[in-house]
N, C-alpha and C positions, 0 to 999 in steps of 0.2 A: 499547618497550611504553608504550602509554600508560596512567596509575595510571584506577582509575575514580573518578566522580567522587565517590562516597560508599560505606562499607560498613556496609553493613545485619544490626545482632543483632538483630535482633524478634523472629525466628523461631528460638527456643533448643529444642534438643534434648540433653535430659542423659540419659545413657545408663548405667544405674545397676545392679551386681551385689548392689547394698544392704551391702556392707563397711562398715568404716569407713573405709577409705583412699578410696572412692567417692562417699561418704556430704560428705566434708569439700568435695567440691565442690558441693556443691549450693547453698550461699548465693553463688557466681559466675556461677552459670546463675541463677538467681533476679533476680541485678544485673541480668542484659545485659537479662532479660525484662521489668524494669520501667520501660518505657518507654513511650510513647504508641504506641499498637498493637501494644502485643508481646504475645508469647507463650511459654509455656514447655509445650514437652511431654517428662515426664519416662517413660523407655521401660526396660522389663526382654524379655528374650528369652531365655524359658528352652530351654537347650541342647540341643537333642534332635537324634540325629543318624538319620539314612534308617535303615527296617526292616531289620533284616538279615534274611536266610534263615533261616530253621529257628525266628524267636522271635516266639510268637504276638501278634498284631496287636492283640486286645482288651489283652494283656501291657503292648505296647507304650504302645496308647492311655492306657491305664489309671496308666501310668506320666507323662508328658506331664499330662494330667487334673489329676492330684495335684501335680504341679511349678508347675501351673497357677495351682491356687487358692492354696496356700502365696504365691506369689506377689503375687496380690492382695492377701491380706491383707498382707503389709508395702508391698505400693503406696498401700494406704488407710493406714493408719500412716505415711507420709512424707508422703502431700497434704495431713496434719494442718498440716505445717508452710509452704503454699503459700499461707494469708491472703492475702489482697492481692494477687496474682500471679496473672492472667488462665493458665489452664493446663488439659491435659488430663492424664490417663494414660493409658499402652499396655501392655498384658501380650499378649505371645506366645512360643510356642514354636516348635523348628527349630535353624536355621543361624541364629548368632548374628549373623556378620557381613554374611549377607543378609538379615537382618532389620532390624537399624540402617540399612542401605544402602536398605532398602525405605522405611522413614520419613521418612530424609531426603531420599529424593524426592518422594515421596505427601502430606508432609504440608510441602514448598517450605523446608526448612530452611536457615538463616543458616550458621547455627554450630553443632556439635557439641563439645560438653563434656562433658569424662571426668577423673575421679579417679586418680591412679596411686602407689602405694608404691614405692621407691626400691630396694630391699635387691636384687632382682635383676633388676630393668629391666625397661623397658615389655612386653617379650616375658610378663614373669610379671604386667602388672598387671592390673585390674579384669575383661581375660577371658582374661585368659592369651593366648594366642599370635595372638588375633582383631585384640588393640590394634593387630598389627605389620600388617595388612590392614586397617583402618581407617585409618591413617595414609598408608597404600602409593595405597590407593580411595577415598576421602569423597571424593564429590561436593563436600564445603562444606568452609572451613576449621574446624580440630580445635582448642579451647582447650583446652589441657591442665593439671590444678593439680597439682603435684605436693606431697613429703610437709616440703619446705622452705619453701612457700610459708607466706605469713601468712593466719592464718583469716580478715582483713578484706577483705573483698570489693570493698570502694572503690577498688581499685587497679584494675579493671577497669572503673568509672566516671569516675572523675580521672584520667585519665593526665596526668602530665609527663615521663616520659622513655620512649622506644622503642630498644630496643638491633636494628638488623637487620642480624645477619651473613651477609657473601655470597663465595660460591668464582667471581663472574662466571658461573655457570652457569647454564642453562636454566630449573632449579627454583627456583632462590635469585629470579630473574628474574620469577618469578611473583607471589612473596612480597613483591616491589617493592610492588606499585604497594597491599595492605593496609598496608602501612608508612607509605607515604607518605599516605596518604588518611586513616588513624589519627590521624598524626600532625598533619596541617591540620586536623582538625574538633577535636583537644583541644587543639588548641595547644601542642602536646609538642615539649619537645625529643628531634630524632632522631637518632641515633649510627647510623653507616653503619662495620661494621668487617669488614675482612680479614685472615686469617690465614693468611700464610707459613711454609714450613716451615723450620727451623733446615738452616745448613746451606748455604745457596742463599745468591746472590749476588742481592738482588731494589733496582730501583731503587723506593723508598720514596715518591719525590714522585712518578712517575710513577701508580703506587698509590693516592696520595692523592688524585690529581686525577682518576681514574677514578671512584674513591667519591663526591666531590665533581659530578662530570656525572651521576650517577646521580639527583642532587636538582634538577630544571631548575627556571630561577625562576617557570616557570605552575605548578609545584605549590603554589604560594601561602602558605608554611610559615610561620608565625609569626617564629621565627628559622633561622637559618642551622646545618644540621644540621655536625654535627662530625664529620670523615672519620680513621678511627683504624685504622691498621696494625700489628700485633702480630704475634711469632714465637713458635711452641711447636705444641702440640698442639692441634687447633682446637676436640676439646670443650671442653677444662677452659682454654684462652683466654676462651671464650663465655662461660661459669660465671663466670672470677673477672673479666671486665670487666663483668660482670650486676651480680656481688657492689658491686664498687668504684664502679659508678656510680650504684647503687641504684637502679637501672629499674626500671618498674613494669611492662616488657611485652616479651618480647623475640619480635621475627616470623622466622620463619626457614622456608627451600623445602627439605622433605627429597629429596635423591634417591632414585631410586626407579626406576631405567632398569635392565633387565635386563644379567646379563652382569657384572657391575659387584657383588661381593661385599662386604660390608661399609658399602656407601657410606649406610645407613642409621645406623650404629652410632653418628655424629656427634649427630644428631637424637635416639636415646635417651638417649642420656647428657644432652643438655642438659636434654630432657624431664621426667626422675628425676630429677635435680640442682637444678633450678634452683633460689634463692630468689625467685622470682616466674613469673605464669602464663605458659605458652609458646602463640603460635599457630601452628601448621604451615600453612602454603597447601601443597596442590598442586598439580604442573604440569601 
């Protein structure tokens, strides 16, 4: 796979239930947006789900309506704080998850950015069970700030280090080539790591020098990215080699292939955990 040759945040979409675990991400979509051509459109999508039988439709509407305006008015009380930041706002009601998906198509979105509290995983955060379908379906990669990260927003404008863990698979494969294109235009040092399971018999240099071909010398990297193989658990590998080398961004491909139970559960825990923002590509 060849990386491309630039990745484009101009077009920031921050997806907001107006929390405060939501809320805390809004000076990182603000960052990516001020840039020479950017934009920031910050989007609420109140929940409303299909008519049911029997419950009247003025009832309905009337309901929605009022979800509506409530609405706007705390979207006009957060654009307070958009100064400076080329932006729109969006309020609608519906399917929450096809409605973020609707805008980040309609309106050529970069990046979606999302808030998330930690205590019971991405499943409960910002829309509860929608985040785990926004992650599974965006169109565009997801920056996620989670409730470790730091309120300073600069770490998403200065990058010096990129941590990108990969299983050699399909999705991880994806997330390559934002890594690596991340990583040339800031001049960041990039850390390529795999995690083996405790247990196995794995050759180590073979390992290493897989990680190592993953970085070819046209990708033009500042320096020579560091190929690092660890044994354990592969969330909390990701976590504490984040913690220890104090990266400022870790990219990572969730899977996401049917059939295959669990294989998401890596990607929320790093999600909720991390001390700095996570980007998801998907495949």
């Amino acid at each position: 796979m060849q990386p491309p040759t630039s990745v484009s945040t101009k077009r920031v979409l921050f997806a907001t239930d107006f929390s405060d675990h939501s809320t805390a991400a809004l000076p990182y979509a603000m960052s990516l947006a001020c840039t020479p051509g950017g934009k920031l459109v910050v989007a609420h999508v109140v929940a409303m789900g299909p008519l049911r039988a029997g419950f009247p439709a003025h009832a309905w509407l009337a309901v929605s309506a009022q979800g509506v305006r409530e609405a706007r008015a705390l979207m006009q009380h957060m654009a307070e704080r958009l100064n400076g930041v080329e932006h729109q706002t969006l309020v609608r009601s519906g399917d929450v998850c096809g409605g973020i998906s609707a805008m980040i198509r309609d309106e050529s979105i970069d990046v979606l950015v999302l808030g998330t509290h930690g205590r019971t995983g991405i499943r409960k955060a910002v829309f509860g069970s929608v985040a785990e379908k926004l992650f599974r379906h965006a169109r565009c990669p997801v920056l996620t700030i989670g409730p470790n990260v730091s309120t300073d927003p600069r770490g998403v404008e200065e990058l010096h280090s990129i941590l990108y863990p990969t299983d050699f698979s399909e999705e991880a494969q994806a997330a390559l080539g934002y890594a690596l294109s991340l990583a040339r235009e800031h001049r960041a040092r990039l850390y390529l790591l795999h995690v083996t399971k405790a247990g196995r018999d794995w050759d180590k240099a073979f390992l290493e020098k897989q990680l190592h071909d993953m970085a070819p010398a046209e990708a033009d990297l500042a320096c020579e990215p560091k190929a690092l193989v660890r044994t354990g658990s592969a969330g909390q590998v990701i976590l504490d080699v984040a913690k220890e080398l104090a990266v400022d961004l870790i990219v990572v491909g969730p899977k996401h292939r049917s059939g295959m139970p669990g294989t998401m559960a890596t990607a929320y825990q790093v999600v909720t955990q991390a001390s700095c923002p996570v980007l998801t590509v998907r495949g």
